[in-house]
TORDRENPA-146134 format. One record per residue (C-alpha): residue number from 1; residue in three letters; z, x, y. Coordinates in Angstrom, 2 decimals. Last residue first. Example, Ala and Ser with C-alpha at 12.3 -4.5 7.8 and 13.67 -1.06 7.14 Angstrom:
BEGIN
[torba 2,'SER',[7.14,13.67,-1.06]]
[torba 1,'ALA',[7.80,12.30,-4.50]]
***
This chain:
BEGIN
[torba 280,'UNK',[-142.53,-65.74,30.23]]
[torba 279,'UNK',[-145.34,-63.49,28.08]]
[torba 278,'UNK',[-143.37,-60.23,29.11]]
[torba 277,'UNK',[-144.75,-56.73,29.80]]
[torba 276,'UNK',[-142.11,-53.78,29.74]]
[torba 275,'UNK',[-143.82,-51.02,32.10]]
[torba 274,'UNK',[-143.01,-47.06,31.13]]
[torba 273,'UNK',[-142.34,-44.32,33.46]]
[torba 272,'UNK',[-138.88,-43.50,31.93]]
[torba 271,'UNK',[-137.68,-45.59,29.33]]
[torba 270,'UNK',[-134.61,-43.26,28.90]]
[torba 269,'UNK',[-133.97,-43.99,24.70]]
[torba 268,'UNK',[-131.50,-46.33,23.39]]
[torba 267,'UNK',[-129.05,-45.04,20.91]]
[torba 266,'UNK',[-130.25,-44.93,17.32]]
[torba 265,'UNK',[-129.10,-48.15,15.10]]
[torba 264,'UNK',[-127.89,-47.21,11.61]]
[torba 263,'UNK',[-124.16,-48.27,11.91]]
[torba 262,'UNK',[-122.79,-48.41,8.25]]
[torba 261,'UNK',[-123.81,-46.96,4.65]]
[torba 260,'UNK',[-126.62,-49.98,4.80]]
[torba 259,'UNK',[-125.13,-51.39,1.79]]
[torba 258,'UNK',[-122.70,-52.03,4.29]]
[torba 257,'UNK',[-124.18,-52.83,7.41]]
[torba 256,'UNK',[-126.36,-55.48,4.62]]
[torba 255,'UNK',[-122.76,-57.04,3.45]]
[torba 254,'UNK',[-121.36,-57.13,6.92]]
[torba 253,'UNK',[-124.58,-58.79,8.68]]
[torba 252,'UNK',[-124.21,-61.33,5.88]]
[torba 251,'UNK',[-120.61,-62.05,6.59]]
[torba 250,'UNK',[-121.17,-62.23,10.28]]
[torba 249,'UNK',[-123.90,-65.29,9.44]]
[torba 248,'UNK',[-127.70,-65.19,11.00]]
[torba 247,'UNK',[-128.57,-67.21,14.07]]
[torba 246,'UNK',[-132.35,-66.06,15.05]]
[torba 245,'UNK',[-133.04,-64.33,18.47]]
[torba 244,'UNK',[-135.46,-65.78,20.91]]
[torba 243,'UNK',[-137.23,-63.29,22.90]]
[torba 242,'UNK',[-139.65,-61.08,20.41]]
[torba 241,'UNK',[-139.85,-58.04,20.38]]
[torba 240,'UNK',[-143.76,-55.76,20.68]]
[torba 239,'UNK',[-143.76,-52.48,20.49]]
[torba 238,'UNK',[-146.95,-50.31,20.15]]
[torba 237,'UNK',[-146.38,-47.15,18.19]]
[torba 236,'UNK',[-147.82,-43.75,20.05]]
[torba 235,'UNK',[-144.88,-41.37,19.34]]
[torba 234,'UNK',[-143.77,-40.39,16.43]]
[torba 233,'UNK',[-139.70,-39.50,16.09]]
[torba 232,'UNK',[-139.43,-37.44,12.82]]
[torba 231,'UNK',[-137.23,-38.75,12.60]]
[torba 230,'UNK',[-136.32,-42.57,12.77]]
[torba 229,'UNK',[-136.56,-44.79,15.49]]
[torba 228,'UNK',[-140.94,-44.62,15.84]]
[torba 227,'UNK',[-141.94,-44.68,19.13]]
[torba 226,'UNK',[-142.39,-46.21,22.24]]
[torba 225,'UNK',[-145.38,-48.40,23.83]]
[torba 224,'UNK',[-144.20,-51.33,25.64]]
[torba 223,'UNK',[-144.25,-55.91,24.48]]
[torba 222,'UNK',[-141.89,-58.07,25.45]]
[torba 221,'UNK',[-141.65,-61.33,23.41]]
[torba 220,'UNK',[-141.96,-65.45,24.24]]
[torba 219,'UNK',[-145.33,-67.27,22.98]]
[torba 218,'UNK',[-144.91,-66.72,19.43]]
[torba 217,'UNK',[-141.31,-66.57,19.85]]
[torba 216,'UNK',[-141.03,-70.12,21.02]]
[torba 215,'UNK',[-140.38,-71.47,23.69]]
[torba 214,'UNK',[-137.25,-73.82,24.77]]
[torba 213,'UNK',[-137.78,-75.93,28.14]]
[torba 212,'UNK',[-137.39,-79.46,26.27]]
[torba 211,'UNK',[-135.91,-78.68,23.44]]
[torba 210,'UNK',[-133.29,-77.20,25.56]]
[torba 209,'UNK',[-132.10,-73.64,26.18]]
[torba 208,'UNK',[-128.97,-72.09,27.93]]
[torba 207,'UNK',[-129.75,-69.16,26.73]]
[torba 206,'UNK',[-130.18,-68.96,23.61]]
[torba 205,'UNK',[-129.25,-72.13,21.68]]
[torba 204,'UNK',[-132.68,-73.21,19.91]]
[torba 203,'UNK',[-133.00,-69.89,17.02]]
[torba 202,'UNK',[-136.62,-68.25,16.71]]
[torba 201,'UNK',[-140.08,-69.55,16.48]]
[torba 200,'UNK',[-142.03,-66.86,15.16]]
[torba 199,'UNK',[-139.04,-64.97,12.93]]
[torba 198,'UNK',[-138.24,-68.75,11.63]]
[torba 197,'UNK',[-141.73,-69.73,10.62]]
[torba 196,'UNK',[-142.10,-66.17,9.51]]
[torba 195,'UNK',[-139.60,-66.21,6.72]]
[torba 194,'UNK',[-139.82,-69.58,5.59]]
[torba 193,'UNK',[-143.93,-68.38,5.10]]
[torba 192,'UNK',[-142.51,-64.87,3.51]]
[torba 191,'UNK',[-140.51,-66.68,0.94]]
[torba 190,'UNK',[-139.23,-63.57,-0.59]]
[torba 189,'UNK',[-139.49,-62.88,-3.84]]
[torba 188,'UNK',[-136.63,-60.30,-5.18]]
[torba 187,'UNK',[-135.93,-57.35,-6.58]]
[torba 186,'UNK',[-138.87,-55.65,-7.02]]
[torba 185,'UNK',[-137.89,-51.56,-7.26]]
[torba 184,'UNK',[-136.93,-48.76,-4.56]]
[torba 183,'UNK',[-135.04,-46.05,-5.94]]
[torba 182,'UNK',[-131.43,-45.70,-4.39]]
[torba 181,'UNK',[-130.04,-47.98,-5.66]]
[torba 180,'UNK',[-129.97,-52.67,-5.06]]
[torba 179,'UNK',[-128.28,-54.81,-7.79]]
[torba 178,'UNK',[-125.30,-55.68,-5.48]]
[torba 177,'UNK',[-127.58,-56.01,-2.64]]
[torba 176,'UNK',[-129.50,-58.69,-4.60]]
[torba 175,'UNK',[-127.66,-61.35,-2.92]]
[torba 174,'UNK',[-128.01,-60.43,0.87]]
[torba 173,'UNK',[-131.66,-60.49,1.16]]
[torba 172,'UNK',[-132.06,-63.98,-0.24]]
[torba 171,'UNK',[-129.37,-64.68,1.94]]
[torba 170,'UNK',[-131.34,-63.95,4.74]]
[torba 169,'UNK',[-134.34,-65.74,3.52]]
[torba 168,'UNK',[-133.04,-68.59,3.41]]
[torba 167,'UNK',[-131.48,-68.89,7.10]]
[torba 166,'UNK',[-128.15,-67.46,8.13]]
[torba 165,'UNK',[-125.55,-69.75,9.69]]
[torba 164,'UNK',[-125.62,-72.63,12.28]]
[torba 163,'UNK',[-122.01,-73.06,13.00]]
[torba 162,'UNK',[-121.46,-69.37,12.26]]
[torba 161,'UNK',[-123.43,-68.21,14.86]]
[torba 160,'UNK',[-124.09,-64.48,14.63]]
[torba 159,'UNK',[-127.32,-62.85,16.36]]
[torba 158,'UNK',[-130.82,-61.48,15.20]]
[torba 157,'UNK',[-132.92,-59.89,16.63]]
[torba 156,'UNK',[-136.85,-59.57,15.98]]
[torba 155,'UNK',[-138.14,-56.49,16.37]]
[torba 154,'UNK',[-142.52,-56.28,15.63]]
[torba 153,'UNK',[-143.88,-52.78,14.74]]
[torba 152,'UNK',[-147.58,-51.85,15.37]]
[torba 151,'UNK',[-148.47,-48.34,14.12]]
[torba 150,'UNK',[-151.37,-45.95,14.11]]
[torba 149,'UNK',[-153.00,-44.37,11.50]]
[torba 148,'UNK',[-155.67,-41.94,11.71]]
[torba 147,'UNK',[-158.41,-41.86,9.37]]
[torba 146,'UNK',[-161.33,-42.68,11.82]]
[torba 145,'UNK',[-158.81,-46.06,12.40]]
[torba 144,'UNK',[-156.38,-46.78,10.03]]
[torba 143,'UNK',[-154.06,-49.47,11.26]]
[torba 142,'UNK',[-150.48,-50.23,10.21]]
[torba 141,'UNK',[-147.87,-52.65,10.73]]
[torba 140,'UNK',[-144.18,-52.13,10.54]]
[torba 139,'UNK',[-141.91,-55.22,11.07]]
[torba 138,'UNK',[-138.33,-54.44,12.30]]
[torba 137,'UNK',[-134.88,-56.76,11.93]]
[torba 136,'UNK',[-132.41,-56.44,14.37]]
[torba 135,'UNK',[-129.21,-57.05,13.45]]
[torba 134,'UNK',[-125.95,-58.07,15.62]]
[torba 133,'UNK',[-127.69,-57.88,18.83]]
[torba 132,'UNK',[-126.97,-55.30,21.24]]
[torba 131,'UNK',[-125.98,-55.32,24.92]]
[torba 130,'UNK',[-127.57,-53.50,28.04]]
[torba 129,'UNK',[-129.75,-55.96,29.47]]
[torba 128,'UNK',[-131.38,-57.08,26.23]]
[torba 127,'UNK',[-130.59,-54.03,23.56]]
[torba 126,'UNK',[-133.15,-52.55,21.02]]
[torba 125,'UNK',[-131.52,-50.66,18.61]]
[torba 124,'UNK',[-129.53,-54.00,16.57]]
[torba 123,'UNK',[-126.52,-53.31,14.86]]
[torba 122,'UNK',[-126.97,-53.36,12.21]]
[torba 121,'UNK',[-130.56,-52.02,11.51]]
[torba 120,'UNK',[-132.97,-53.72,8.95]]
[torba 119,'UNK',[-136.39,-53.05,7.44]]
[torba 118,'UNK',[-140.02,-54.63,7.27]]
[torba 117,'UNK',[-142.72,-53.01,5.34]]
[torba 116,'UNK',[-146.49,-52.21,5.51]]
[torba 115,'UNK',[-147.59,-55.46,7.82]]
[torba 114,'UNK',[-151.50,-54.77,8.10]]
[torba 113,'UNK',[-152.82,-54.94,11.15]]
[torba 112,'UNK',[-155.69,-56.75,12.82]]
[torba 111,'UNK',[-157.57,-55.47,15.77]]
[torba 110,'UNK',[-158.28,-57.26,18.93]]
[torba 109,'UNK',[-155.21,-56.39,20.70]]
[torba 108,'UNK',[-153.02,-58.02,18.04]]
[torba 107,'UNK',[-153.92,-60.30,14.66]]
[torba 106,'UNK',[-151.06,-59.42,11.96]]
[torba 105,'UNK',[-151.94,-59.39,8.56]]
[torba 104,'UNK',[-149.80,-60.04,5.11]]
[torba 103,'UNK',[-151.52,-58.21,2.35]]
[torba 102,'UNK',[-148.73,-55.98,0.78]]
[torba 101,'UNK',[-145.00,-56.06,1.17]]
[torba 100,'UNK',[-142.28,-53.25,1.12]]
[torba 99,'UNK',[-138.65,-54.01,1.77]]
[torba 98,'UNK',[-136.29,-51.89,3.48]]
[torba 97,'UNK',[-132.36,-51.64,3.73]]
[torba 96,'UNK',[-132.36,-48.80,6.00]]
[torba 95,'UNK',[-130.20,-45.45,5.37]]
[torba 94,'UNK',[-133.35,-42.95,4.26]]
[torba 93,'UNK',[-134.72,-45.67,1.92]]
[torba 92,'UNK',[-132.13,-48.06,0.73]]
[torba 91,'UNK',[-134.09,-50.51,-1.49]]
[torba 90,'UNK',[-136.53,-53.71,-2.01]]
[torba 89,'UNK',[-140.46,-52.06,-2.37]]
[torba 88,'UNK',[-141.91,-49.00,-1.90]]
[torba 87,'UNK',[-144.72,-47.51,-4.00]]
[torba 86,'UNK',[-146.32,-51.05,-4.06]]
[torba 85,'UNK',[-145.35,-54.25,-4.15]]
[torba 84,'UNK',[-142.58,-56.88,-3.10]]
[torba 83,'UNK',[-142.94,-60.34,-3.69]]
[torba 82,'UNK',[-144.50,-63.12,-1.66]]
[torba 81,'UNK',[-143.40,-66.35,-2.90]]
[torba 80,'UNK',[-145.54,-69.36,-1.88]]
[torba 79,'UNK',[-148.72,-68.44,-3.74]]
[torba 78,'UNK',[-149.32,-64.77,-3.01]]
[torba 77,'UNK',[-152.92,-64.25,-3.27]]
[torba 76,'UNK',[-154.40,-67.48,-2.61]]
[torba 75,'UNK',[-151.94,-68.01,-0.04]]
[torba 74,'UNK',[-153.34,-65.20,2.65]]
[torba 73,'UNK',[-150.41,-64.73,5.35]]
[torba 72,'UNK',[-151.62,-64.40,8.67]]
[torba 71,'UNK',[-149.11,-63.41,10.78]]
[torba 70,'UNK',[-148.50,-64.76,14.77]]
[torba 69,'UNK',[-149.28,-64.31,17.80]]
[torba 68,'UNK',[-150.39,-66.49,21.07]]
[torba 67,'UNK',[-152.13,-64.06,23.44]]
[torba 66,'UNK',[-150.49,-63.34,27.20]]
[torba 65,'UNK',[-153.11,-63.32,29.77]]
[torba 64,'UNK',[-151.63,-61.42,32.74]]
[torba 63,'UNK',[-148.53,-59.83,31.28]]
[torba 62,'UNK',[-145.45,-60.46,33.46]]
[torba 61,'UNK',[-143.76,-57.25,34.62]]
[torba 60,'UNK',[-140.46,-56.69,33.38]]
[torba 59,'UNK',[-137.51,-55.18,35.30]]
[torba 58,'UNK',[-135.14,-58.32,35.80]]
[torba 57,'UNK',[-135.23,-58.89,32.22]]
[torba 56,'UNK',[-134.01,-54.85,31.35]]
[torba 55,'UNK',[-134.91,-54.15,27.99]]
[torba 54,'UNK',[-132.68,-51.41,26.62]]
[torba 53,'UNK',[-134.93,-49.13,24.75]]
[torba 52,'UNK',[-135.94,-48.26,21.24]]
[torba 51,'UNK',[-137.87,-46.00,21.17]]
[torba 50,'UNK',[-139.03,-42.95,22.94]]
[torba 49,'UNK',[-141.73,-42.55,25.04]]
[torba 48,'UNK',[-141.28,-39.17,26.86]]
[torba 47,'UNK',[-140.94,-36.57,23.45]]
[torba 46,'UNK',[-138.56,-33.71,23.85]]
[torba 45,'UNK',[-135.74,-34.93,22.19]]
[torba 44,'UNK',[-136.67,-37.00,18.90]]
[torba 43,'UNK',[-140.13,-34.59,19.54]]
[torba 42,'UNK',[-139.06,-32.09,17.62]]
[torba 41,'UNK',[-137.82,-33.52,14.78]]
[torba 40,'UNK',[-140.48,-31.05,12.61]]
[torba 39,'UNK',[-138.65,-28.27,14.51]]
[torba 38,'UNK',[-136.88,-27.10,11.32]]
[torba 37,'UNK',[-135.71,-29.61,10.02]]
[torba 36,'UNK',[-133.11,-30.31,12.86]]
[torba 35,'UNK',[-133.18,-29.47,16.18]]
[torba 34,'UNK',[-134.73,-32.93,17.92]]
[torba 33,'UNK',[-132.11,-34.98,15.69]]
[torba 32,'UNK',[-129.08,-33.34,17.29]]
[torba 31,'UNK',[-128.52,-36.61,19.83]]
[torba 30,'UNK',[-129.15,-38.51,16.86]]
[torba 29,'UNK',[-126.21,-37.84,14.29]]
[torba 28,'UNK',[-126.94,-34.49,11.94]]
[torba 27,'UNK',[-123.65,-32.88,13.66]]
[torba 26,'UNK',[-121.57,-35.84,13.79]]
[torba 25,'UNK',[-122.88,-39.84,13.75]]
[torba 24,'UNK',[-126.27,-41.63,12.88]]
[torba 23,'UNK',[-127.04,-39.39,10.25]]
[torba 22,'UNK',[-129.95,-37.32,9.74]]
[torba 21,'UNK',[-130.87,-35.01,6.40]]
[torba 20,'UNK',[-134.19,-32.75,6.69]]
[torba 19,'UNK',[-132.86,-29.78,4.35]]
[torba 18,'UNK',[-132.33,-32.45,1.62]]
[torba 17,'UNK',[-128.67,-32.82,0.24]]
[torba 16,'UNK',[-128.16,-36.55,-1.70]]
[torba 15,'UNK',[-125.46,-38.18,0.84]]
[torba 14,'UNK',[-122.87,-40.31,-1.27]]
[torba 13,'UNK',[-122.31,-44.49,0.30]]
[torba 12,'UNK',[-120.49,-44.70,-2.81]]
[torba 11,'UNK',[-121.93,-48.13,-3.85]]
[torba 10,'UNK',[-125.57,-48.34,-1.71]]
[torba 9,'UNK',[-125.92,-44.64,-2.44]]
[torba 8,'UNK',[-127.33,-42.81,0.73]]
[torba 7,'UNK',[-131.16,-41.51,0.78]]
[torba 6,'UNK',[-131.89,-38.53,2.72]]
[torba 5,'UNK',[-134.96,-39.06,4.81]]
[torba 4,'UNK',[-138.50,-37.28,6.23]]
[torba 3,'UNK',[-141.41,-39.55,5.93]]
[torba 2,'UNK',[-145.10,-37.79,6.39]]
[torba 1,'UNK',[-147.37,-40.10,8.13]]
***
């Protein structure tokens, strides 16, 4: 899939010109994404399964044999520390703090799936009955079939406590920012294991819940179809966010929002004729 961005220094926050440049406010902001680029953004306005969406509990329909999920992560090739590889690794690419990671798999709908990146939005896109998390953190998974690829992309939110505070791998994240440009490099090893355990499970006090009626994200998450959040829009990606958020510190939202050049979370989207399936 082609990638259209501008990239935004992390220090000056300056825009590098590129005929396809979006912004999340003004005249390139994302209710004038469909008419930029020439058409390529297209379907940012015309398309009927756009992400992300505000999930409305009372509105879901409970999924009929809900699977247990989770990522397989292959220790013989990364030892505990999983660090970045590839074209794309730790940086600012368009105006998301992503990081790129190879040869973690994700079993779904009878197919497994390759986790490609994961990258951040403050605040979150997706919304629970019409309010926003603090961060949301998205997983992109890919799958070539007959040499098309299609797209699985996990959300997991994230909201401030400071009693409990951000987890490893969070802060991990947060202290290489000052080393972070424009071009992608390794930065840091990430403890993907720490970093699924808590992504999977998710934070106790949501809720109302008790160790006792508390579930865990690999048995509690929403799943629709929807799209990409970023031009050039593409439809066809299978959603799946998980219930639980995870506590995470305001001070390490701030740093990441700004190294982030800001907001970066696109309005939600009309969900239209679309069903929201829950595991709960």
């Amino acid at each position: 899939m082609t990638k259209y961005y501008h990239q935004v220094g992390v220090s000056s926050g300056e825009v590098v010109p590129d005929r396809c440049a979006y912004s999340y406010s003004g005249a390139t902001g994302p209710s004038s994404w469909g008419g930029l680029c020439e058409g390529t953004f297209m379907m940012c306005a015309s398309g009927k399964q756009q992400s992300p969406i505000d999930i409305v509990a009372s509105a879901l329909v409970k999924e009929a044999s809900p699977a247990t999920i989770g990522w397989n992560i292959p220790v013989d090739s990364y030892g505990k520390y999983i660090t970045a590889a590839g074209a794309e690794t730790e940086g600012i690419v368009g105006h998301v703090y992503e990081v790129g990671h190879v040869n973690t798999k994700f079993d779904y709908g009878g197919k497994t799936w390759s986790l490609k990146r994961f990258q951040i939005h403050t605040p979150s896109e997706h919304t629970i009955d019409g309010k926003a998390a603090d961060m949301e953190i998205q997983f992109v998974h890919e799958l070539v079939e007959g040499g098309v690829s299609k797209l699985l992309i996990i959300s997991a939110l994230f909201v401030v406590n400071e009693q409990n505070g951000s987890p490893n791998f969070v802060r991990e994240l947060v202290s290489v920012i000052p080393r972070i440009t424009t071009t992608p490099s390794t930065l840091v090893g990430i403890d993907f294991s720490h970093m699924a355990q808590h992504v999977m499970i998710g934070s106790l006090a949501h809720k109302g819940a008790t160790p006792e009626t508390f579930v865990p994200n690999f048995k509690n998450y929403e799943t629709y179809m929807g799209s990409i959040t970023t031009p050039p829009c593409t439809e066809g990606v299978q959603w799946i966010v998980l219930g639980n958020p995870i506590h995470v510190a305001a001070s390490d939202v701030a740093a990441i929002a700004a190294a982030q050049g800001g907001n970066n979370a696109r309005p939600t989207q009309p969900l239209g004729d679309r069903t929201i399936t829950t595991t709960l």
